[in-house]
C-alpha positions as CSV (number, residue, x, y, z in Angstrom):
1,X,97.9,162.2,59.2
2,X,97.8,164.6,56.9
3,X,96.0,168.3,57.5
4,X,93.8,169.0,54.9
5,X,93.2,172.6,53.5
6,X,90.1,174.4,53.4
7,X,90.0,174.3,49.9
8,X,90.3,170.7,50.0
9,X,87.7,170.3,52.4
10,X,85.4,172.0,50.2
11,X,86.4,170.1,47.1
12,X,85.7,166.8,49.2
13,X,82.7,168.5,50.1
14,X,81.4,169.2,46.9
15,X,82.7,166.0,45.2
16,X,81.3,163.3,48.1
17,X,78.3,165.3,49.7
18,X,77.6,161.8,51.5
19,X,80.9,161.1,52.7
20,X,80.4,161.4,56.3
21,X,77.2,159.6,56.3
22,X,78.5,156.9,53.4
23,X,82.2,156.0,55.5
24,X,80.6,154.2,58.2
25,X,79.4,151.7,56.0
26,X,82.9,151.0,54.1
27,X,84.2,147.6,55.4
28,X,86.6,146.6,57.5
29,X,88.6,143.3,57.2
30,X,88.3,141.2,61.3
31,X,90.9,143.0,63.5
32,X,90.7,146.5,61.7
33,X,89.8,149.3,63.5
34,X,86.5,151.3,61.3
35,X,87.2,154.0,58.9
36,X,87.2,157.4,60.2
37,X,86.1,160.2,57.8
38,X,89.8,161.9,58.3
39,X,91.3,158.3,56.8
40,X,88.9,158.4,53.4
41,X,89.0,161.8,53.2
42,X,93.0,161.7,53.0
43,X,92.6,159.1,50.7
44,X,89.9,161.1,48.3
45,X,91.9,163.9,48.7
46,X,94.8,162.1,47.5
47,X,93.0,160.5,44.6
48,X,91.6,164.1,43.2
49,X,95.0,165.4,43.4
50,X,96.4,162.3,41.4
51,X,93.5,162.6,38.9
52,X,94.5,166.5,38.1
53,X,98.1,165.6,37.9
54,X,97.7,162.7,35.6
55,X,94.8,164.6,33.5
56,X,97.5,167.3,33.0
57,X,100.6,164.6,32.1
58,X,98.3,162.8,29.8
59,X,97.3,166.0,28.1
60,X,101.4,167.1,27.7
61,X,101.7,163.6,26.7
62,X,99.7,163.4,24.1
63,X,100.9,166.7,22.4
64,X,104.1,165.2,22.6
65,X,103.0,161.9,21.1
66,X,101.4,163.5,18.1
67,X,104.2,165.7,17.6
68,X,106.4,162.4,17.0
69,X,103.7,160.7,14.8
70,X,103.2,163.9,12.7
71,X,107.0,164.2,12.5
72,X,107.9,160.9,12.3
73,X,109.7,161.0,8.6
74,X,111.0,164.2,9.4
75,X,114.8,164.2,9.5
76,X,115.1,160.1,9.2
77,X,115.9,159.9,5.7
78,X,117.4,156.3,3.8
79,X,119.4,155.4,7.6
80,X,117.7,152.6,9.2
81,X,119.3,153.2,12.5
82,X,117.6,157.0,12.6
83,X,114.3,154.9,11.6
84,X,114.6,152.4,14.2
85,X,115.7,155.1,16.6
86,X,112.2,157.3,15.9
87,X,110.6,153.8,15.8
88,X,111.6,153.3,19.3
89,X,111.0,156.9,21.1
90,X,107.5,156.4,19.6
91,X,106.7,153.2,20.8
92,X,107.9,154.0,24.5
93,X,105.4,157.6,24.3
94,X,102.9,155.4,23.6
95,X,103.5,152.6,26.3
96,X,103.9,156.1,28.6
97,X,100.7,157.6,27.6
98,X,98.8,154.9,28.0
99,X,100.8,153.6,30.9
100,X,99.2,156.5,32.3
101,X,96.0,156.3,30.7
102,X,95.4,153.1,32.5
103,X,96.4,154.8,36.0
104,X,93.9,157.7,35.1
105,X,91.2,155.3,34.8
106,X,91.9,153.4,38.0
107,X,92.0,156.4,39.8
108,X,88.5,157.8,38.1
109,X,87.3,154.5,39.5
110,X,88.4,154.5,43.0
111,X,87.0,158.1,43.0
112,X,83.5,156.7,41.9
113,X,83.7,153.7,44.4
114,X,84.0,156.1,47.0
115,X,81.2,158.4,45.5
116,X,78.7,155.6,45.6
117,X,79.7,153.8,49.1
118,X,81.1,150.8,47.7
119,X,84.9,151.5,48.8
120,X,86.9,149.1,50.4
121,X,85.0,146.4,48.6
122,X,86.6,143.3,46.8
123,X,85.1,143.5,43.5
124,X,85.5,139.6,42.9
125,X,84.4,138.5,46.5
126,X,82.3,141.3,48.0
127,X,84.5,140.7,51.1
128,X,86.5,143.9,52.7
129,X,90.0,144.9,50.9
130,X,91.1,145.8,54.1
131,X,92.5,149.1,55.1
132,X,96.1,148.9,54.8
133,X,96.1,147.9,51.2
134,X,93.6,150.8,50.0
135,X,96.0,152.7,52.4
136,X,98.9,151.5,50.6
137,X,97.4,151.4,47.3
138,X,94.2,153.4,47.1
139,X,93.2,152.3,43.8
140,X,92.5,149.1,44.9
141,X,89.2,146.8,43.6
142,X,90.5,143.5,44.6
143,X,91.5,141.8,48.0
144,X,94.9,140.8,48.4
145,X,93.5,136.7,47.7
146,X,91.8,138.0,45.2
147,X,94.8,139.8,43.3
148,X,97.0,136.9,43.8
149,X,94.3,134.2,42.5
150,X,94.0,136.7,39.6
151,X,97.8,137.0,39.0
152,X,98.2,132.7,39.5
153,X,96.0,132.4,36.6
């Protein structure tokens, strides 16, 4: 396990003023042993630090992006193979930024899950995710029957 700063601390604090009281209701699948505060504070922790880092990535990200849009007949001229070239790096920024975009807003999410005492729950079944997939994954909304129902249809 991880030692958390003081800073941290405070920013958990501050983010998730019901934490301590909220974690003892976050289910467990049969088996697993009950969250501890140290485990979802980790986990928040984690999350926060993710949603700075990609908030800061997207922003770079985008500058770049509109950089290549705004310059996008600059320098190409008649060849079709500098066109398709531009054409390309522009289409992969995009998938990028909104590759990340997507990640953002699954992180924003597990961040509001945990605000309002609903982590750890399957979105589809209301049963318990279980532990070591948000542990793996922390993003998690679905069980894993759940994700691979979803990904079988």
């Amino acid at each position: 396990m991880t030692k958390l700063s003081t800073t941290t601390r405070t920013a958990l604090k501050q983010s998730f003023p019901n934490l301590a009281k909220d974690v003892k209701k976050f289910p467990v699948r049969d088996g697993e042993d009950p969250w501890t505060l140290r485990e979802v504070e980790e986990l928040a922790a984690l999350l926060l630090e993710d949603k700075e880092r990609l908030e800061g990535e997207l922003r770079a990200a985008d500058a770049e992006l509109s950089d290549l849009l705004r310059n996008s007949g600059d320098g190409a001229g008649d060849d079709q193979a500098d066109y398709g070239s531009s054409a390309l790096e522009r289409e992969q920024e995009l998938t990028l930024v909104n590759n990340m975009r997507d990640l953002l807003e699954q992180t924003t999410h597990a961040l509001e899950r945990i605000e309002a005492g609903t982590y750890g729950v399957c979105e589809a079944t209301g049963l318990p995710i279980g532990k070591a997939r948000l542990q793996a994954f922390p993003r998690a909304t679905l069980s894993v029957e759940a994700k691979a129902r979803e990904e079988r249809r």
